[in-house]
C-alpha positions in Angstrom: -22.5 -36.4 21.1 -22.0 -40.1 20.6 -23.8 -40.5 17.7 -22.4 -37.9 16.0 -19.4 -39.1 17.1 -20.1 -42.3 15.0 -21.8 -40.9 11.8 -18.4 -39.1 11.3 -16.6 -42.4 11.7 -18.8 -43.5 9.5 -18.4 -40.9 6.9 -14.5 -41.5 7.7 -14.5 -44.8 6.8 -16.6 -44.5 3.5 -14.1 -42.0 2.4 -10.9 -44.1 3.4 -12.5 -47.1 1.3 -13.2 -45.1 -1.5 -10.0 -43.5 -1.7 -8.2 -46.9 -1.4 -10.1 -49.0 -3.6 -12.7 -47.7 -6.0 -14.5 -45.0 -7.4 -18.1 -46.2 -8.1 -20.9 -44.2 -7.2 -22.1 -47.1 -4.6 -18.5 -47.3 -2.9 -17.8 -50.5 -4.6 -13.8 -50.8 -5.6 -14.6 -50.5 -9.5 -11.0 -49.0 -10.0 -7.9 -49.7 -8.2 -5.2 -47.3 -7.4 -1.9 -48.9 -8.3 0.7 -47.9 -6.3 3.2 -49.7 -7.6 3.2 -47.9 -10.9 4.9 -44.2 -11.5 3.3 -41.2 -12.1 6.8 -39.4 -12.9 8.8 -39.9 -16.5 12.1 -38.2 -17.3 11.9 -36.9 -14.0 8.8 -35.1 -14.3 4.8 -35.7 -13.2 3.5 -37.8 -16.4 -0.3 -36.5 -16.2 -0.9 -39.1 -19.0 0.0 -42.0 -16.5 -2.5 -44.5 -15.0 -1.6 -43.6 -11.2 -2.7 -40.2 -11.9 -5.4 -40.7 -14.2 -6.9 -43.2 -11.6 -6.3 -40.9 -8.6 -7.9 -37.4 -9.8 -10.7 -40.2 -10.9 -11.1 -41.1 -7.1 -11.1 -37.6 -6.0 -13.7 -36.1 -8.9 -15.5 -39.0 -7.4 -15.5 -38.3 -4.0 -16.4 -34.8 -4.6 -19.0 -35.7 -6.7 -20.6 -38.1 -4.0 -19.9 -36.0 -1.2 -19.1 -32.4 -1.4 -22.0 -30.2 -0.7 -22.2 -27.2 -2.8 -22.6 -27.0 -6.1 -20.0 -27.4 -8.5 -18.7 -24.6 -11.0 -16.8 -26.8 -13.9 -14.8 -23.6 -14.9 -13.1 -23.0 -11.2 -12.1 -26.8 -11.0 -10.6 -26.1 -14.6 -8.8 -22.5 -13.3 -7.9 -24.2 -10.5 -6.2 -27.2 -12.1 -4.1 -25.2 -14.6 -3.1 -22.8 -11.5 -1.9 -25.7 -9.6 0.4 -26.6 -12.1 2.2 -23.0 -12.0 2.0 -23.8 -8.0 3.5 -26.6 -8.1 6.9 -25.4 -9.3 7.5 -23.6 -6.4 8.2 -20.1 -8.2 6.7 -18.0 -6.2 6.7 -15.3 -9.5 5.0 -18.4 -11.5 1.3 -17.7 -12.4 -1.7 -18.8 -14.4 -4.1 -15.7 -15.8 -7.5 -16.7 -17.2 -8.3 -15.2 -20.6 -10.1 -12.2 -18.4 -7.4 -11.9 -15.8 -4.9 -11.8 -18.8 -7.0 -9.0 -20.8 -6.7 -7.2 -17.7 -2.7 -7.5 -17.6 -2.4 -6.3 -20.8 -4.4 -3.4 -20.3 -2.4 -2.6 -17.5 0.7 -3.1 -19.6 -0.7 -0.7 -21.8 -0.7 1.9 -18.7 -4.2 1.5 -17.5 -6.0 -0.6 -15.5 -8.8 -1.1 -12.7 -7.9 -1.4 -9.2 -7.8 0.8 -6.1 -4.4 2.3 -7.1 -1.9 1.3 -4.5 1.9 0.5 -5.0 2.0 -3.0 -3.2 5.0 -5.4 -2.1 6.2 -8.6 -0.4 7.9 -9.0 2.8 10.3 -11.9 2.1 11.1 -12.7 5.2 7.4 -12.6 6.6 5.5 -13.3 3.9 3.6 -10.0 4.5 2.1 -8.0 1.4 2.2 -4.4 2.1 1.8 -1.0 0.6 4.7 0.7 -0.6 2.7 3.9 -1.2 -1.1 4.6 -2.7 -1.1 6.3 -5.8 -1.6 10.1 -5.8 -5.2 10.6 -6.3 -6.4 7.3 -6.3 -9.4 5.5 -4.4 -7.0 4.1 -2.2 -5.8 7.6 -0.8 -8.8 8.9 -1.1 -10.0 6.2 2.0 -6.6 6.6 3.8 -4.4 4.1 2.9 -0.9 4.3 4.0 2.4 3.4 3.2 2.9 0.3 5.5 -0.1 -0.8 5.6 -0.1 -4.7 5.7 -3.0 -6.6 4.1 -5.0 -9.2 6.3 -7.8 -10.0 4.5 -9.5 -9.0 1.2 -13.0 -9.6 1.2 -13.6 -12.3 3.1 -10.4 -14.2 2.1 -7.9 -13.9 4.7 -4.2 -13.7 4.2 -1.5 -16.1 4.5 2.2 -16.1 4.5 2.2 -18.8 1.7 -0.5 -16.3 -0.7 2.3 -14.9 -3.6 2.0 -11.1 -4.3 0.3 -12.0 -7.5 -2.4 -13.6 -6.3 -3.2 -11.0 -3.8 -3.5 -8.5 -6.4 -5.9 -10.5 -8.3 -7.9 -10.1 -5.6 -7.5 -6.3 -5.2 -8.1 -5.7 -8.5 -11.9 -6.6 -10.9 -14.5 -4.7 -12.4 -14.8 -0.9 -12.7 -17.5 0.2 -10.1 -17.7 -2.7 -7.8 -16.2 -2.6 -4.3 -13.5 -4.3 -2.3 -13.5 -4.9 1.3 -9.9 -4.7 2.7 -8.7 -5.2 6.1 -5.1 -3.5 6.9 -2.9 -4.1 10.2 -1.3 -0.2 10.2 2.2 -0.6 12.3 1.9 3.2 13.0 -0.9 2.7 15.4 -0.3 -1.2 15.8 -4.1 -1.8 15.4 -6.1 -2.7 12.3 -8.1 -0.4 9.8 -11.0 -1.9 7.2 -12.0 0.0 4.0 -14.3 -0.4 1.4 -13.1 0.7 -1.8 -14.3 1.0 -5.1 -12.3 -0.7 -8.0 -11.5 2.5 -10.6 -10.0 2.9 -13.9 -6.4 3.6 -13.1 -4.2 5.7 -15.6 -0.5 4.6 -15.0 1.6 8.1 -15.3 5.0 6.5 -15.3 7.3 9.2 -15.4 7.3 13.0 -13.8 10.2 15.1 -14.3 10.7 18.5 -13.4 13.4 21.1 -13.2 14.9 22.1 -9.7 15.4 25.6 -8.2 18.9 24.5 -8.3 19.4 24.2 -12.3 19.5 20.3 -11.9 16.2 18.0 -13.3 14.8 15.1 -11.4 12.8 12.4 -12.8 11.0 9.8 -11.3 10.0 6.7 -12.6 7.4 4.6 -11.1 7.4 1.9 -13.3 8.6 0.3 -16.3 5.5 -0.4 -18.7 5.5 0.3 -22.5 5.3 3.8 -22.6 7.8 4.1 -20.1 10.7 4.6 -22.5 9.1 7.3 -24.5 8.2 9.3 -21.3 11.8 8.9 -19.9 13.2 10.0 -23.6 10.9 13.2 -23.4 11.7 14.3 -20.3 15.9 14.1 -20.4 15.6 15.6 -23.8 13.3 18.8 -22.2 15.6 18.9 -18.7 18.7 18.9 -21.0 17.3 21.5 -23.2 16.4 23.4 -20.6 19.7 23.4 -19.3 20.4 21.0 -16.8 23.7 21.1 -14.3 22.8 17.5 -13.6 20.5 14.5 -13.4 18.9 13.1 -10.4 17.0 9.7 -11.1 14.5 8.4 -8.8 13.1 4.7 -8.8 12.4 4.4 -5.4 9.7 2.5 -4.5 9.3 0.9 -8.2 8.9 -2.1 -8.4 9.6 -2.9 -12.0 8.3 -3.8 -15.3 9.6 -5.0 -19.0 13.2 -5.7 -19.2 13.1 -4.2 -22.6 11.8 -0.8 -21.4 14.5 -0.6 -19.5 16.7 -1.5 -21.8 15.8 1.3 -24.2 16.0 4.0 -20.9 19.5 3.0 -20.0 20.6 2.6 -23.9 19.7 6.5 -24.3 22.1 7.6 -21.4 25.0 5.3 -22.2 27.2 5.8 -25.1 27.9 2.9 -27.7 30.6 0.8 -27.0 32.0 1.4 -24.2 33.3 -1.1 -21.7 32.1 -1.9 -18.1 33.7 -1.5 -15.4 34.8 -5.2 -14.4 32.8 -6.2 -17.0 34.2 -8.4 -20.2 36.3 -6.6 -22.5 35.3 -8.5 -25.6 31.7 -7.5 -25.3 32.1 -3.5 -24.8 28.3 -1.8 -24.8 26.9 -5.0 -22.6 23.7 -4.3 -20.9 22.4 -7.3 -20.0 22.4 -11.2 -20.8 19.9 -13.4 -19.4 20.8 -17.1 -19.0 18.8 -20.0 -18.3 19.4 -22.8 -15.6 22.1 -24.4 -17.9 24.1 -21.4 -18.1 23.0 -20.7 -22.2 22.5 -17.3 -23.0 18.9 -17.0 -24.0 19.1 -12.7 -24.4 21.5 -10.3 -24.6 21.3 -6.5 -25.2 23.9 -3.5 -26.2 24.5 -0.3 -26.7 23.5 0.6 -30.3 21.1 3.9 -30.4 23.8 6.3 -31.2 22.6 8.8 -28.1 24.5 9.3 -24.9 23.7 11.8 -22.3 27.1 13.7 -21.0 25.9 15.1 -17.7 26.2 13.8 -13.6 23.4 12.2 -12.6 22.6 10.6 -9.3 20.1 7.8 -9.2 17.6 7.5 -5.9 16.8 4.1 -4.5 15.7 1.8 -1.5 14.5 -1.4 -0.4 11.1 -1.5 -2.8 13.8 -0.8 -6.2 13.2 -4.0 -7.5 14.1 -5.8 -10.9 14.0 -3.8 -13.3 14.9 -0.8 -11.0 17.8 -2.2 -10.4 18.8 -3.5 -14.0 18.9 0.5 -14.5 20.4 1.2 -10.9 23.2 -1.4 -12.0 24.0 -0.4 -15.1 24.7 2.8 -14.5 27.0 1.7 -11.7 28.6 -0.5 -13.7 29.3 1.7 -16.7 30.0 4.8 -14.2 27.4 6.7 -15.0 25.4 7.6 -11.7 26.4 7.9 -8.0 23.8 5.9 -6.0 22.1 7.0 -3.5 19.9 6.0 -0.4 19.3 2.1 0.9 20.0 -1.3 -0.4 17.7 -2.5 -3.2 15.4 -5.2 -3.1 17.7 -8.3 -5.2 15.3 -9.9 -7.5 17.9 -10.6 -10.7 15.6 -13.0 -12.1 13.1 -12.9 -15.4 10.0 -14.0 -15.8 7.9 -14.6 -19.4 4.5 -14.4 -20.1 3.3 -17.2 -22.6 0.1 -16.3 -24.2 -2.2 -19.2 -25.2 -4.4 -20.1 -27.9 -7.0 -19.7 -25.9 -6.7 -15.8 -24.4 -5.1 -17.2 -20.9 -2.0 -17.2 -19.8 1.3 -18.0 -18.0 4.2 -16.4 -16.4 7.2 -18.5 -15.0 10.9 -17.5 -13.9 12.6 -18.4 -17.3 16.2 -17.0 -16.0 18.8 -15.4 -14.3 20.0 -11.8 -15.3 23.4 -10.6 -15.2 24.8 -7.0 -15.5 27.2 -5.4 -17.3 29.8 -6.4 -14.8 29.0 -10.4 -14.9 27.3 -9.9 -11.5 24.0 -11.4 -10.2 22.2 -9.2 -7.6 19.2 -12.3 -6.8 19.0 -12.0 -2.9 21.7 -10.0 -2.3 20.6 -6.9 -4.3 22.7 -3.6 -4.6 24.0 -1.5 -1.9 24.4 2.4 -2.5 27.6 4.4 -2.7 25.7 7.1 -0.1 23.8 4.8 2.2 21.0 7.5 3.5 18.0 6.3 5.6 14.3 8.0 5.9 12.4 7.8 9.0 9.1 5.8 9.5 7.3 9.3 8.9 9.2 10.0 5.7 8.8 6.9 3.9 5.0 6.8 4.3 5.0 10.8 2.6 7.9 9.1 0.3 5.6 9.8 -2.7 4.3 12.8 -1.7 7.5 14.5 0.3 8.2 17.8 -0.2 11.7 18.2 -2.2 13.5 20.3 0.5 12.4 17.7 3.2 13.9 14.7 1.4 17.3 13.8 2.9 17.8 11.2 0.0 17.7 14.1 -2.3 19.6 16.3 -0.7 22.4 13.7 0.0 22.3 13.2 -4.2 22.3 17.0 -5.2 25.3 17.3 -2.7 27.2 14.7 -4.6 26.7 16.2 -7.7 28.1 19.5 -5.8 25.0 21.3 -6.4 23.6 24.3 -4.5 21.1 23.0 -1.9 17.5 23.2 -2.0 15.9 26.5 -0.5 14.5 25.4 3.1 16.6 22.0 3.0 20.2 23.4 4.4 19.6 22.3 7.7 17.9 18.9 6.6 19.3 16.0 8.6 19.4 12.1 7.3 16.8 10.2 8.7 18.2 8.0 11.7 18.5 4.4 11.2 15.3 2.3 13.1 14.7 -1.0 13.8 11.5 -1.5 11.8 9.0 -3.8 14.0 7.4 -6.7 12.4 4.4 -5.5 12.5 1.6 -7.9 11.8 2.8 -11.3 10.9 0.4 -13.6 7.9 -0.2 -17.1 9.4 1.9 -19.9 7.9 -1.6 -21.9 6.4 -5.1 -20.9 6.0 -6.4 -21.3 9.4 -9.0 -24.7 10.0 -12.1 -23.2 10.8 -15.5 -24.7 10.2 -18.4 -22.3 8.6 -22.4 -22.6 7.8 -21.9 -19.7 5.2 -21.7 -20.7 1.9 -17.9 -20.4 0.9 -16.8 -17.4 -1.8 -16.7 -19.1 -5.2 -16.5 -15.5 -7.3 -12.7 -15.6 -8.6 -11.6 -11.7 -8.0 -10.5 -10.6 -11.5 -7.3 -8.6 -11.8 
C-alpha cells in the first residue's frame, strides 16, 4: 500500500510541475505559463492570446505524456468546438457535427432515425423524460411509457447538468443498430432497461378528424416544415365538411420553426386586426423577436388574406412548449380560441441554427419573443382560461386516449356549447395530484474508477 501510495505522489508531483512550468516531453519548464497576462479582450475569452495558447499547450502535453488510451484527433476537435457552445451557459446552445447536422435536417424534413419517443426536461430536476412514445414506434413496441425518466443510455449515465439535446444525440444513430436504455418508471418506482433498435422515423405532424358531435379536432405534434401545409389541409377539409367548431390540440408538443407557426396562426387570423392589449399602431402583429439590446431582429403579420370564422378551443399542458405556445398565445391574444387544460411549459426564447462551411453546425439562443400583446411568457408560461387536470393514468394514455375518456376535451367541446361526446356525459376532470419526484439525475458525473476501456463512439443523432 505504501508504495503505491508514493508512485501516485510521484505521478502528482510530475503533473503539478508540468502544469506550472513547462511543456517539454522530459518535464523540463520549456514554456512558461504567464499569469500575469489576459486571456479575455473586450470582455470576451481571446483564444488568440498567449495565456491560452500556452495553457491548452500544457494540457495537449500532458495528455500526450500521460493519458493511456489512444487518441482520436476528430473527438478532441468535436469536443473543442462543443465546449465553446457549453460554455455560454445556454442550456438550448449546441454544436452538431456535419453527420449529426445531416441528421437534423432530415429530421426537419419530417423523418429521421431514432426509437420514436416524445422526450422533455424537468427544469427543476434536471430529469429528461418521456412525454409519450410515438404510436407505432420501436419505443412502444418495447413498452416505453409516458414518464419514464432516462438513467443511462448505453453505458453513459445521466446527469442533472446533460441538456435535452445532448441526450437525444445519444438516443438517436444509425438505422439498424441498437440502443441500450435504462428508465426509472415512477408508476412502479423501480427501474426498467430496454434494448431498442434505432428505426427510420416518419414524423406525421398533424391528424385531424371530424367529431360525432359536428365539431373537428386537430392535433398537432410538432412544428416542422410540412407542418403548415398539413394544418392548411386539414381546417380547409373540417370546414368543408361542415364544422360547428374547432378544437386545437398541442399538447404534449414541444415545438418547432417559428415560421411554421407563423404561417398556421396567419391562416386563422384575419388581416389587420388589433390585439387585445397589444399596440395599436401595429394591427395584424404576430410576433417580434428582439435581441438582448432590445432591437427588433424579426417581426411577422397578418398578410395571407384567409381567416377562419368559427369557435375554436385550443388543448394544452405542461409539455406545450415554444412554439406551442406562440400559437396558444396568439390566439389568446387576438381572441380567437378559449384555452383549455394546464399551464404551459414558458420557453419565449429563439434559438438559430448557423450552418457552416464545413456541413456542421450551431444553434444558440439569439432572442427573446414577444406576443401580440407585448408579453413575454420565458419562465412564467401561459395559464388556461379552463384549468382541467388529467390523472397519472390519463396522461401516460395522453396520446392514445380514447376521445370520450378525455376530460380536457370534453371541458373544450363544452365551452364551445357543443353536444357531448357519446359515452363521455358522465366524465369527471381528473383530480389534481402531487406528482412525486420520481428519480432524481445526480448533480455531476459520479467519480468512479474503471479497467474497461472508456466509450469513445460519439452516438449520432
Amino acid at each position: 500500500m505504501k508504495k503505491h501510495k508514493k508512485f501516485l505522489a510521484t505521478i502528482l508531483a510530475a503533473a503539478f510541475l508540468l502544469t506550472a512550468g513547462g511543456c517539454g516531453s522530459d518535464g523540463g519548464s520549456s514554456e512558461v505559463i504567464e499569469n500575469n497576462t489576459s486571456q479575455y479582450k473586450d470582455g470576451k475569452l481571446d483564444l488568440n492570446s498567449a495565456k491560452v495558447k500556452q495553457k491548452t499547450a500544457v494540457i495537449q502535453q500532458l495528455i500526450d505524456d500521460y493519458f493511456l488510451y489512444d487518441i482520436d484527433p476528430e473527438k478532441q476537435e468535436e469536443a473543442y468546438y462543443d465546449a465553446l457552445l457549453r460554455g455560454l451557459n445556454d442550456k438550448y446552445a449546441v454544436y452538431y457535427t456535419p453527420v449529426e447536422y445531416a441528421h437534423v435536417m432530415e429530421a426537419d424534413e419530417g423523418e429521421y432515425v431514432g426509437i420514436g419517443v416524445t422526450v422533455s426536461k424537468d427544469m427543476n430536476t434536471g430529469a429528461v423524460y418521456v412525454v409519450e412514445p410515438i404510436e407505432g414506434s420501436p419505443a412502444e413496441a418495447v413498452g416505453f411509457e409516458a414518464d419514464d425518466i432516462f438513467v443511462q443510455v448505453d453505458d453513459v449515465a445521466l446527469t442533472a447538468g446533460m441538456e435535452l439535446e445532448e441526450v437525444v444525440k445519444m438516443i438517436r444513430g444509425e438505422e439498424g443498430t441498437k440502443v441500450h436504455v435504462k428508465v426509472y418508471r415512477q408508476s412502479i418506482e423501480d427501474y426498467k432497461e430496454f434494448d431498442v433498435e434505432r428505426k427510420k422515423i416518419e414524423s406525421v405532424t398533424v391528424k385531424s378528424e371530424m367529431l360525432e358531435n359536428g365539431y373537428g379536432y386537430i392535433k398537432v405534434s410538432e412544428f416542422i416544415l410540412p407542418t403548415s401545409d398539413q394544418f392548411t389541409s386539414a381546417v380547409d377539409s373540417l370546414v368543408a365538411q361542415g364544422a360547428k367548431g374547432l378544437i386545437l390540440d398541442v399538447r404534449n408538443n414541444p415545438g418547432g420553426f417559428t415560421d411554421t407557426v407563423i404561417k398556421m396562426v396567419d391562416y386563422l387570423i384575419a388581416d389587420g386586426q388589433v390585439p387585445k392589449d397589444g399596440d395599436t399602431s401595429k394591427p395584424g402583429v404576430l410576433l417580434e423577436m428582439k435581441d438582448k439590446n432590445g432591437k427588433v431582429l424579426y417581426e411577422d403579420y397578418t398578410k395571407d388574406k384567409h381567416s377562419v370564422e368559427l369557435p375554436m378551443a385550443i388543448l394544452m399542458n405542461g409539455n406545450s412548449a415554444s412554439s406551442s405556445e406562440i400559437m396558444i398565445g396568439t390566439l389568446r391574444d387576438y381572441g380567437k380560441a378559449i384555452m383549455v387544460g394546464e399551464k404551459s411549459y414558458g420557453k419565449g426564447i429563439v434559438q438559430q441554427t448557423f450552418p457552416l462551411n464545413d456541413g456542421s453546425a450551431v444553434k444558440m439562443t439569439i432572442a427573446k419573443y414577444y406576443l401580440p400583446s407585448g408579453s413575454n411568457i420565458h419562465e412564467t408560461g401561459i395559464e388556461p382560461d379552463i384549468e382541467v387536470e388529467l390523472t397519472t393514468e390519463q396522461k401516460k394514455r395522453l396520446y392514445k386516449l380514447p376521445h370520450n375518456e378525455d376530460p380536457q376535451l370534453a371541458a373544450a367541446i363544452k365551452a364551445l356549447g357543443g353536444d357531448p361526446l357519446p359515452g363521455s356525459e358522465n366524465l369527471e376532470a381528473g383530480t389534481t395530484e402531487t406528482k412525486k419526484p420520481g428519480w432524481v439525475p445526480p448533480t455531476e458525473e459520479p467519480k468512479t474508477e474503471t479497467t474497461e476501456e472508456p466509450r469513445t463512439e460519439t452516438t449520432e443523432e
